[in-house]
N, C-alpha and C positions, 0 to 999 in steps of 0.2 A: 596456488593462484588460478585455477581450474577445477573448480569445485563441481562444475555443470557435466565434468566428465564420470565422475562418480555416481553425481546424479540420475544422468541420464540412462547409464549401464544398468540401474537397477528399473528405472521405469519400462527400459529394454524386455528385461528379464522377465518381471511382470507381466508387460504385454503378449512374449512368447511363450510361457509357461500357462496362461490363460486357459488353453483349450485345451491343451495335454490333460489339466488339471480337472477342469470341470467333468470332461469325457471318460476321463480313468480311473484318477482319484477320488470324485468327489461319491460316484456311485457304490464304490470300499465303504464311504465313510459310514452313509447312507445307509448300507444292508448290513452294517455291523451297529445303527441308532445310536450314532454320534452325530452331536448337533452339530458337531465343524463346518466354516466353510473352506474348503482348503485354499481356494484360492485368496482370502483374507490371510488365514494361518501364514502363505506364501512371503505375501506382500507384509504384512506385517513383522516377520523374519526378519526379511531384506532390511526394514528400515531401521530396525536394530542397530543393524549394520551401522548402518547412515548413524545413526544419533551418537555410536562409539568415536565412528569420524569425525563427525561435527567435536567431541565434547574432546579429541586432541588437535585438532584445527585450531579451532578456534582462541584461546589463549595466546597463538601464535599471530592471531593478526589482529585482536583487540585494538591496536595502536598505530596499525596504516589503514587512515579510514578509505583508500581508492578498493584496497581487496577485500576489507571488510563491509564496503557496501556491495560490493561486487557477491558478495557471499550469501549476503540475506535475500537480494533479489534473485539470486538462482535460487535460493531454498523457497522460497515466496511460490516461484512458479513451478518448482519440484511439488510443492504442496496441494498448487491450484490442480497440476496434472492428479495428482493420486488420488484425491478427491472426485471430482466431476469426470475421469475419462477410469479409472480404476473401480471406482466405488467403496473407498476405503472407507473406516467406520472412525466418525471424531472421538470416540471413547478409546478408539488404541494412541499408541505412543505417537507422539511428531514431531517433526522438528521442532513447530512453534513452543515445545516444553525446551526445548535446549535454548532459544533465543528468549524465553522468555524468566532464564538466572538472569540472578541479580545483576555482576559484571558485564555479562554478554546484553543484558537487556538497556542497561544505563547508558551504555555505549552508542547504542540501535539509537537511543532516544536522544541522544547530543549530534550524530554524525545527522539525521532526520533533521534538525533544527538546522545545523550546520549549510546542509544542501538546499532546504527550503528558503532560509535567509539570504541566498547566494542566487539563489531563484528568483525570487522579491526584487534582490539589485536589480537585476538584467533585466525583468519584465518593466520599472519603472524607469532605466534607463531607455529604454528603446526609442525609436523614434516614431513607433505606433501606437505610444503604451495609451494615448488618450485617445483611440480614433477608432471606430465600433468595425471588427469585420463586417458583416452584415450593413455598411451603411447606405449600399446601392439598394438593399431587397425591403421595402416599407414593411412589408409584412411578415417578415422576421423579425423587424428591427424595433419592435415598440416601444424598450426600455432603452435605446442608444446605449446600448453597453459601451465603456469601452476596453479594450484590448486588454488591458491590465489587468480589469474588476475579472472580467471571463478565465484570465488565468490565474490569479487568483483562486476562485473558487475551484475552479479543476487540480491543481495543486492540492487542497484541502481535499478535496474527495478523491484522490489517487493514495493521499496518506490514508484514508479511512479506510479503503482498500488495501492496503498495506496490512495494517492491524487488526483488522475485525476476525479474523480466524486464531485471535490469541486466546491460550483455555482458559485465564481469568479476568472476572470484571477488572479487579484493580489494574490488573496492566492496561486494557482497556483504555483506564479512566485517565491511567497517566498519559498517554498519547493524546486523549481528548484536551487533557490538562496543556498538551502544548500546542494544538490546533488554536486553543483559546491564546495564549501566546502570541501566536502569530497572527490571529485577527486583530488585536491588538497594536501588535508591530505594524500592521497595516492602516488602521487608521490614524495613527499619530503619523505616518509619512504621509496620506493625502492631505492630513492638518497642513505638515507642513508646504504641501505644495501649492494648499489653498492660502496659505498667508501669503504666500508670492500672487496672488490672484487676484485679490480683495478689491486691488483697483479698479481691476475690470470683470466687475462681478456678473457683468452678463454675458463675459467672455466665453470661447470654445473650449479652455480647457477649466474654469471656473466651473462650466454646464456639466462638465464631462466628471469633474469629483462628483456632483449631485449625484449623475446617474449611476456611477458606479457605489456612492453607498446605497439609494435604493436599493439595484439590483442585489448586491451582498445581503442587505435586510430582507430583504425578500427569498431568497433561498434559502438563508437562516430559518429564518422561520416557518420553510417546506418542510427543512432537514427535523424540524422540532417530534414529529414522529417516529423519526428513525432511532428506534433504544439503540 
């Protein structure tokens, strides 16, 4: 249930083994004209490691999704670190190959559904879901978003930040495949909260579904360049 402890022990190691490595080792490699980098070699080792653990972990929590989401987002941000602050190479092994089997990935992509449809509730429940942050600042405020539509979309682009470092299109496409899902689910709830509205169709929160499907349409089709 503390998976960030392993994790982070080896990003530890990485970062202190750095300068040893580069200063010592890497000049051996060098004057003996090997192409190694060691401190890759290092790091890449380590995660070895990690993917052994992950691959007996994991069958073990398949089916509590509190530890099992708890799992991917430490490996998500284990992954963001070895990347951008390590300079790891996407052609060696990573975790996102262990999350991205079959059992372990299907899972990723119901418990995903699961936490976002639960998301959805709470932001339509709320009591600001129709009412635009920004609605004091005119010139932020062009489209009257309101509260709901904004999170909404931020939801969607925090999933695609979630899965864009997977090593294949198709899983990719399956994630996309439930982003489209859940636009969906979304528009059939302001359906129906516009039928409650009809009466008062130049009401405040009649105005406020218009704006939020604008604004949704409109980012949609910002996003339409992003492969």
């Amino acid at each position: 249930n503390k998976p960030e402890w392993y994790l982070t022990q080896v990003l530890m190691w990485i970062g202190n083994h750095a300068k040893f490595l580069d200063d010592k080792i890497q000049p051996i490699l060098d004057k003996a004209g090997s192409s190694v980098n060691a401190g890759l070699e290092f790091s890449r080792a380590l995660v070895m490691l990690i993917l052994e653990k992950l691959a007996a972990d994991i069958p073990c929590l398949l089916y509590d999704d509190t530890l099992f989401c708890h799992l991917v987002d430490e490996v998500l941000l284990f992954e963001r670190e070895l990347y951008s602050v390590h300079g790891y190479l996407s052609s060696f092994p990573s975790c996102m190959h262990i999350l991205s089997e079959e059992s372990c990935f299907q899972r990723w992509l119901t418990v995903e559904k699961k936490f976002a449809l639960q998301k959805m509730d709470s932001m339509l429940s709320s009591e600001a879901a129709w009412i635009s942050q920004y609605k004091d600042i005119t010139d932020v405020d062009e489209m009257k978003v309101p509260d709901c539509a904004e999170t909404f979309m931020t939801l969607l682009l925090v999933i695609t930040d979630r899965y864009k470092n997977l090593p294949t299109a198709s899983r990719k496409l399956q994630f996309l495949g439930l982003q489209k899902e859940l636009v969906d689910d979304f528009r059939i709830r302001l359906t129906q909260v516009m039928k409650e509205e009809t009466r008062a169709s130049l009401g405040f929160r009649y105005c406020a579904i218009l704006n939020a499907v604008n604004y949704i349409a409109t980012v949609l089709a910002d996003w339409a360049d992003n492969v």
